[in-house]
C-alpha positions as CSV (number, residue, x, y, z in Angstrom):
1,X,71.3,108.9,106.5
2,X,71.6,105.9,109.4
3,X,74.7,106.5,111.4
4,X,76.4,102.9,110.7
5,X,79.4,102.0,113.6
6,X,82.5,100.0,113.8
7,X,83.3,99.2,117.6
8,X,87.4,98.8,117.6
9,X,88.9,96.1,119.3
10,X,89.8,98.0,122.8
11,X,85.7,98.4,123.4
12,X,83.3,95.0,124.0
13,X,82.4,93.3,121.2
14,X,78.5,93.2,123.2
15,X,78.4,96.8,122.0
16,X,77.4,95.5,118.6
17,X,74.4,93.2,120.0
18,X,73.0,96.9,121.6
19,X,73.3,98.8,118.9
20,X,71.8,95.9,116.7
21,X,68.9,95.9,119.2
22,X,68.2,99.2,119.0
23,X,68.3,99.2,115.2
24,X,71.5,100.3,114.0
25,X,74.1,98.8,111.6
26,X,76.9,97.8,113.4
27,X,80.3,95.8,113.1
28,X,83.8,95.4,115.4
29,X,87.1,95.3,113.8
30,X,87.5,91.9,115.7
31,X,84.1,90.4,113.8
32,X,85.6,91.6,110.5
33,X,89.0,90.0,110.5
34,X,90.7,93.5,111.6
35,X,91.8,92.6,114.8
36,X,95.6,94.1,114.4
37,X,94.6,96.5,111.9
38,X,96.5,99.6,111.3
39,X,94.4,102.8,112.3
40,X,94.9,104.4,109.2
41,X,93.9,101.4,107.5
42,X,90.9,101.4,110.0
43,X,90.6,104.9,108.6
44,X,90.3,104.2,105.2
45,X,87.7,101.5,106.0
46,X,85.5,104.4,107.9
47,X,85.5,106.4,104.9
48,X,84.9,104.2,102.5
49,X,82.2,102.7,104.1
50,X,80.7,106.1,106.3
51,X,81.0,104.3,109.4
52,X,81.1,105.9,112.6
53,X,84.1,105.2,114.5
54,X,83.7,104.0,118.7
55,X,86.8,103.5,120.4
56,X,88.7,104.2,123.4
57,X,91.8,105.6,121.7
58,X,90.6,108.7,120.5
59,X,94.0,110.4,120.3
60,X,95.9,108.2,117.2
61,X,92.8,108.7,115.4
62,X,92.3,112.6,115.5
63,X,95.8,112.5,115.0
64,X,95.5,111.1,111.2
65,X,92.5,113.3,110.7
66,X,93.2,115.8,108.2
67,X,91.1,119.1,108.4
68,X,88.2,120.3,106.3
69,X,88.4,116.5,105.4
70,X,84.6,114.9,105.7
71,X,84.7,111.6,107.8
72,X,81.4,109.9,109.6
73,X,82.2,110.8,112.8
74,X,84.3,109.8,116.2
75,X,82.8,108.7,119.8
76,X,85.6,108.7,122.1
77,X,84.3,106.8,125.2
């Protein structure tokens, strides 16, 4: 499986070029039209669509994570 990423809005939206350039799916919240979005709903998003999650606001996130729940993944930068 590819990892696949969603930047959030607090990190560049240039990230998505880089990771496009070195051959991996990749969208920002801001590109998609969820600019504003709740992270749970941001949550839901990642799950439903196995996307691995870049942000800079790691804490709100591993907060809603439930354990022994399955999710793509987190990079905290």
């Amino acid at each position: 499986m590819a990892l696949r990423f969603l930047f959030d809005e607090c990190v560049a939206t240039t990230l998505v070029d880089m990771a496009h350039a070195r051959g991996f799916e990749a969208y920002h919240v801001a590109r998609r039209g969820l600019a504003g979005a709740k992270d749970h709903a941001l949550l839901s998003l990642l799950i439903a669509e196995e996307l691995v999650l870049a942000t800079n606001n790691g804490p709100d996130f591993t907060a809603l994570l439930t354990p022994g729940v399955v999710h793509p993944g987190l990079i905290v930068s």
